[in-house]
N, CA, C and O of each residue as an XYZ file, in Angstrom:
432
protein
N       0.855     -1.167      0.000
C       0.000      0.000      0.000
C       0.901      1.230      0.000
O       1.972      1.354      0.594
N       0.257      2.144     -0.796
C       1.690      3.525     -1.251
C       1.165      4.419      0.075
O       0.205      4.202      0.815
N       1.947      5.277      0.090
C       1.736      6.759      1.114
C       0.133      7.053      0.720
O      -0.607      6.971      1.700
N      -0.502      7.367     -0.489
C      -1.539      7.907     -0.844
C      -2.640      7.118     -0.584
O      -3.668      7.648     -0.162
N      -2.574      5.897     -0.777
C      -3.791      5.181     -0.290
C      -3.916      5.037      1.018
O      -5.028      5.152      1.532
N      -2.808      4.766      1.761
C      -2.940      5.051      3.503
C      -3.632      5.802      3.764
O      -4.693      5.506      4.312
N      -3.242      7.270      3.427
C      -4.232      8.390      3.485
C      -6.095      7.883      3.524
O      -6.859      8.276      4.406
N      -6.395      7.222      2.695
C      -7.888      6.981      2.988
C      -8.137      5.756      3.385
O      -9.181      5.196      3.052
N      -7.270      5.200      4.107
C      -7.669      3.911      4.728
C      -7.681      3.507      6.022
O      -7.617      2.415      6.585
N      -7.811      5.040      6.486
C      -7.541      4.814      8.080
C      -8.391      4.187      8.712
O      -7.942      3.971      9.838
N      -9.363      3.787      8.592
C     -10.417      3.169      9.407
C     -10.492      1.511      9.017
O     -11.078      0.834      9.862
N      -9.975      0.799      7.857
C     -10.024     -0.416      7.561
C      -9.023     -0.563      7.877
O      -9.076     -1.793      7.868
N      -7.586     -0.257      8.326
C      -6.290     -1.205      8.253
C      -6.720     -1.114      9.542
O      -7.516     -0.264      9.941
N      -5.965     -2.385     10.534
C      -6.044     -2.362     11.642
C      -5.009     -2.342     12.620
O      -5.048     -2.411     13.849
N      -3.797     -2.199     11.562
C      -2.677     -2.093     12.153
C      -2.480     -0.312     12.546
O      -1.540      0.296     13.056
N      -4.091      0.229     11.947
C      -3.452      1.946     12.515
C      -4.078      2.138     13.874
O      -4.314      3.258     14.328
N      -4.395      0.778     14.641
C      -5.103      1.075     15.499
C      -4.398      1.397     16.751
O      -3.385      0.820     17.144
N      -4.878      2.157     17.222
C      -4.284      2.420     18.644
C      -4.383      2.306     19.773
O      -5.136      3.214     20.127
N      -3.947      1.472     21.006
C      -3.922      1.346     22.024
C      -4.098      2.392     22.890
O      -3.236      3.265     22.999
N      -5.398      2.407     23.690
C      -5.364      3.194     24.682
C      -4.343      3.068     25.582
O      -3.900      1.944     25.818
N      -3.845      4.152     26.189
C      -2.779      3.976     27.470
C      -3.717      4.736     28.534
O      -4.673      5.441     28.211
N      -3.224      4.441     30.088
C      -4.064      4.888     31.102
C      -3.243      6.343     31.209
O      -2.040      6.510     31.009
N      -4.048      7.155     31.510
C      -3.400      8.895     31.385
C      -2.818      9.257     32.852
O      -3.576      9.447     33.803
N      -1.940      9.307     32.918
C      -0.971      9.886     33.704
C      -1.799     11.257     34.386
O      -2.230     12.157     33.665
N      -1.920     11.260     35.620
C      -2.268     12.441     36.397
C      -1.836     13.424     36.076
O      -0.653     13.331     35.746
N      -2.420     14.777     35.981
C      -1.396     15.588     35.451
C      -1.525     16.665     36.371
O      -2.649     16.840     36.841
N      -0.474     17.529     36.775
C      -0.882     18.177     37.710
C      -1.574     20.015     37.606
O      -1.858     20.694     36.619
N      -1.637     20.297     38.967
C      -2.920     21.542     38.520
C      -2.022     22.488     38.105
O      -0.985     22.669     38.745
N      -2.378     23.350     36.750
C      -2.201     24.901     36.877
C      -2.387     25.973     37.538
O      -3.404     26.225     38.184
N      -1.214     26.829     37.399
C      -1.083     28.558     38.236
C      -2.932     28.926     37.746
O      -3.662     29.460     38.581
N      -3.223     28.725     36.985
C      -4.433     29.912     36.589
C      -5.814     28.652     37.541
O      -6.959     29.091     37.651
N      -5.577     27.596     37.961
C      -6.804     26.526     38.255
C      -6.579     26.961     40.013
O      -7.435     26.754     40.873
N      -5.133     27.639     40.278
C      -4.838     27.319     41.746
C      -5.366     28.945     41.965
O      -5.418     29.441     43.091
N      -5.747     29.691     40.732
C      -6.160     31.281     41.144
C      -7.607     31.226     41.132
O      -8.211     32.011     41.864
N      -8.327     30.316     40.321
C      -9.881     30.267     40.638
C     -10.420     29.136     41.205
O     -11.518     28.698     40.861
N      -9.524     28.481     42.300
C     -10.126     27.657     43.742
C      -9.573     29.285     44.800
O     -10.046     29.596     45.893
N      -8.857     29.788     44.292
C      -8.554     30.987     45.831
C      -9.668     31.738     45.309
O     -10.543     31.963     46.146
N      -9.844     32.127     44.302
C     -11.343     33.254     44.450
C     -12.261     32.732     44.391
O     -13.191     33.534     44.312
N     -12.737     31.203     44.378
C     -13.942     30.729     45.423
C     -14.150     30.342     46.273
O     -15.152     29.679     46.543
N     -12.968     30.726     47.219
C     -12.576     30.623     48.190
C     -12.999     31.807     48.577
O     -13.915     31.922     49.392
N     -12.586     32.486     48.217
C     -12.835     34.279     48.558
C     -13.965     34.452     48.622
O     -14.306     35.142     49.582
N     -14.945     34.015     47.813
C     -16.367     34.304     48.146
C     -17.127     33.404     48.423
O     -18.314     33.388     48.096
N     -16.416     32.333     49.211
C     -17.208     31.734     50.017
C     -17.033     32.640     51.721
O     -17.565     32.378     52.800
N     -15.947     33.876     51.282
C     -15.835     34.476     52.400
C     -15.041     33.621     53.324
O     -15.431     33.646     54.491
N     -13.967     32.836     53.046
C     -12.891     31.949     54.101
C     -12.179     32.527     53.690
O     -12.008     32.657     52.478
N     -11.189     33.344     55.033
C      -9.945     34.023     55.181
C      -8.636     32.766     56.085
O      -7.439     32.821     55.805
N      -8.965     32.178     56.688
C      -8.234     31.528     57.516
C      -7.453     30.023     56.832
O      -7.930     28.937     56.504
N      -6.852     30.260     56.824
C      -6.141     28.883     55.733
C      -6.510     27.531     56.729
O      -6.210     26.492     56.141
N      -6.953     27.349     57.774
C      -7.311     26.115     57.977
C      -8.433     25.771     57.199
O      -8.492     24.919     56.312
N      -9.659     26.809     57.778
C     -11.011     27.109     57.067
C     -10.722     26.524     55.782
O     -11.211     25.417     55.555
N      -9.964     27.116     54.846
C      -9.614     26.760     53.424
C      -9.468     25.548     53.502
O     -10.424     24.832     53.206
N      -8.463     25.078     53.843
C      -7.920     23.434     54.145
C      -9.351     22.639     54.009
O      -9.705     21.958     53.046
N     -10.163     22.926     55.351
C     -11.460     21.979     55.753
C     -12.540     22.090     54.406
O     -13.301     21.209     54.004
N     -12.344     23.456     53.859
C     -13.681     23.215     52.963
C     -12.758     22.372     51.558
O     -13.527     21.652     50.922
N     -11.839     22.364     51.215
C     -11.359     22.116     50.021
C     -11.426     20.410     50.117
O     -11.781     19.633     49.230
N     -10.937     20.082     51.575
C     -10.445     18.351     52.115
C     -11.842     18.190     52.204
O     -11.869     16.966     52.337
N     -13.257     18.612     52.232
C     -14.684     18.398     52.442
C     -14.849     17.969     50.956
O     -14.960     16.798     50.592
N     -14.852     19.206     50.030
C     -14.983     18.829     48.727
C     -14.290     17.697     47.495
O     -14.864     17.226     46.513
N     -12.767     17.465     47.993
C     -12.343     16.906     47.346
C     -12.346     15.073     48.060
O     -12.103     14.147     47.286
N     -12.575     14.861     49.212
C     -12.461     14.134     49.934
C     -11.074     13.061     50.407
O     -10.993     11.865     50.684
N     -10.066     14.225     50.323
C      -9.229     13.174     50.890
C      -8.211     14.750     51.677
O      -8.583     15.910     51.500
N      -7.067     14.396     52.426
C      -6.279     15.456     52.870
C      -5.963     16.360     51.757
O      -5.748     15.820     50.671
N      -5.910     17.367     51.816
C      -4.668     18.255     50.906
C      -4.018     19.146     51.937
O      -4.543     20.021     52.626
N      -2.579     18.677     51.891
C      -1.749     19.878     52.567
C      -1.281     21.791     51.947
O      -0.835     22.853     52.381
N      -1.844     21.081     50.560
C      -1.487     22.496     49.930
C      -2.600     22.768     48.402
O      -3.106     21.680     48.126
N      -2.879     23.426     47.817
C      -3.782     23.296     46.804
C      -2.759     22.924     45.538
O      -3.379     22.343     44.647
N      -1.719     23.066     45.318
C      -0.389     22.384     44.760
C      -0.521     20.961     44.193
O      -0.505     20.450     43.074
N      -0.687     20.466     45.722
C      -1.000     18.984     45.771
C      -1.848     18.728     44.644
O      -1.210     18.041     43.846
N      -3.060     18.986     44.200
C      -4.315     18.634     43.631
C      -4.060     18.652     42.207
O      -3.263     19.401     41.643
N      -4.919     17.623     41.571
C      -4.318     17.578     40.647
C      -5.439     17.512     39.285
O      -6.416     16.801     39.520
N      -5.418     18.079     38.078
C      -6.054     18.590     36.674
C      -7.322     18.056     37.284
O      -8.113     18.742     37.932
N      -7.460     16.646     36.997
C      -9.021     16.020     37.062
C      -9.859     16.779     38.544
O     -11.086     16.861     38.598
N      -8.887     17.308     39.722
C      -9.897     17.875     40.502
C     -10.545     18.790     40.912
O     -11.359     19.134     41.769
N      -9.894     19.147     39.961
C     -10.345     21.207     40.263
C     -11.360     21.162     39.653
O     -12.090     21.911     40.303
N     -12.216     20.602     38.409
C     -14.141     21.000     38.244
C     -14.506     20.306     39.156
O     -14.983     21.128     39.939
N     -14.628     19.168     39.673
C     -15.585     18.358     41.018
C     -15.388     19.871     42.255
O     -16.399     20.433     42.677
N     -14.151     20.274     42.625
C     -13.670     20.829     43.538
C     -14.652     22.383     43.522
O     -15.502     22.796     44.310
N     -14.027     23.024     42.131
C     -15.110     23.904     41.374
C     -16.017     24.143     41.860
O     -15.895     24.963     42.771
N     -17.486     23.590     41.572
C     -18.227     23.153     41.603
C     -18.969     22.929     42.329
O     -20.186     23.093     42.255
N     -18.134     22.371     43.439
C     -18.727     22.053     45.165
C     -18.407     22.933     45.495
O     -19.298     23.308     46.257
N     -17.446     23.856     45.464
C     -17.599     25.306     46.316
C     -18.126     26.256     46.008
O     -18.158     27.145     46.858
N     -18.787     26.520     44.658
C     -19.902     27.196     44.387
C     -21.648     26.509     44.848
O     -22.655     27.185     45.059
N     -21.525     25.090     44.889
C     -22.609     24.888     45.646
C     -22.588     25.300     46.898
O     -23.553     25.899     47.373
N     -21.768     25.104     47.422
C     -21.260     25.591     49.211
C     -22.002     27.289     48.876
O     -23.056     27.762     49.301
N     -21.377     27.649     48.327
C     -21.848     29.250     48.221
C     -23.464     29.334     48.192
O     -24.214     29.698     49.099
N     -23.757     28.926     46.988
C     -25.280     28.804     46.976
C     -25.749     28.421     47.716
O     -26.758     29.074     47.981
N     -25.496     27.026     48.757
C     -26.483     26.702     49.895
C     -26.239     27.556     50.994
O     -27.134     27.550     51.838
N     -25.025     28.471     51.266
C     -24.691     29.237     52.324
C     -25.484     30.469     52.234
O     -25.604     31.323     53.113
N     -25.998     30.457     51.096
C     -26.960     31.834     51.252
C     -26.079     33.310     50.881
O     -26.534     34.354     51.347
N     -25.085     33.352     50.215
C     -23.932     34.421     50.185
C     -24.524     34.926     48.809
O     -25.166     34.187     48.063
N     -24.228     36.356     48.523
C     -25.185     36.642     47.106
C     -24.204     36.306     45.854
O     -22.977     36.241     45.794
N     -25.135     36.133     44.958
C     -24.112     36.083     43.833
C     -24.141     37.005     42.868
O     -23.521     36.765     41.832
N     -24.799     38.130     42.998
C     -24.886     39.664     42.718
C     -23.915     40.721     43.494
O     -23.262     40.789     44.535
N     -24.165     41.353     42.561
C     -23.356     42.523     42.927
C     -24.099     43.550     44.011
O     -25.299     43.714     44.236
N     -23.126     44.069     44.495
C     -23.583     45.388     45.158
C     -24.505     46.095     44.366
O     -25.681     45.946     44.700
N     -24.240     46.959     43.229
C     -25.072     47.205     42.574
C     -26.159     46.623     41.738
O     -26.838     47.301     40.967
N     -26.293     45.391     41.914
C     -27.433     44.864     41.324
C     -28.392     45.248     42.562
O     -29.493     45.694     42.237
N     -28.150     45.147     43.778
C     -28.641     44.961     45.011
C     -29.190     46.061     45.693
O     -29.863     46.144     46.720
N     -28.582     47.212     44.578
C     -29.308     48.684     45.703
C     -30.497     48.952     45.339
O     -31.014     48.653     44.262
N     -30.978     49.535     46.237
C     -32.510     50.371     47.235
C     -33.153     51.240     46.266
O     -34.217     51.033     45.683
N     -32.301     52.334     46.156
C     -32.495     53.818     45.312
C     -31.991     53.861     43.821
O     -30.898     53.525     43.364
N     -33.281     54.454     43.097
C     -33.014     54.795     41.737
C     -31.819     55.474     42.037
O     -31.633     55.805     43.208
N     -30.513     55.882     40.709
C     -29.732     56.276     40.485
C     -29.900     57.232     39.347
O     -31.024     57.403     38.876
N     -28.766     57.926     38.831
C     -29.064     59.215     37.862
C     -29.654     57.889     36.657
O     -30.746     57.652     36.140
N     -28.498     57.348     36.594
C     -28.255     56.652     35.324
C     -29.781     55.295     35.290
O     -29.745     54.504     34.347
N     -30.742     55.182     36.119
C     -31.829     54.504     36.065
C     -32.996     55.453     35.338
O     -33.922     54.996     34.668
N     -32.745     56.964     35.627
C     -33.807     57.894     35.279
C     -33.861     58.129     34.065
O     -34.788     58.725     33.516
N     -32.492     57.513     33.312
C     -33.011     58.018     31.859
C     -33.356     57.554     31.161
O     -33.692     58.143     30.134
């Protein structure tokens, strides 16, 4: 079989088949370890134990550092701490969505 017919035979030869391999953990990114700290932040936890307990709640096992954690856990992790938020009753509006009094900029 030449170079050119390979080209359209990818699905009948079976020698192009490929073995799954099991995927290697991979670990978390700078930008995944900045949006578990700002839902952290508005779950309103300042105290790094606090942090510790809600993160080791959500993810269910120890973490000594958010470092530790790794690609696959940060949406489960995600996720549960925005539910945490939502069942805690904390707003998810803004200040200004939230005010009392018309403003200039409502009158026109």
């Amino acid at each position: 079989m030449t170079d050119e017919d390979a080209l359209f035979q990818l699905f009948d030869d079976p020698s192009s088949e490929t073995i799954a391999q099991p995927s290697v953990p991979q670990p978390i990114a700078a930008w995944q370890i900045s949006q578990i700290r700002a839902a952290l932040d508005s779950l309103g936890t300042t105290d790094m134990s606090e942090r510790r307990e809600q993160v080791e709640a959500v993810v269910g096992r120890p973490v000594a550092a958010l470092g530790e954690l790794m690609y696959d856990d940060v949406r489960p992790l995600l996720e549960g701490l925005h539910a945490r938020r939502a069942a805690s009753g904390a707003s998810t509006t803004s200040a200004w969505d939230e005010r009392d009094e018309e403003t200039w900029i409502d009158r026109l």
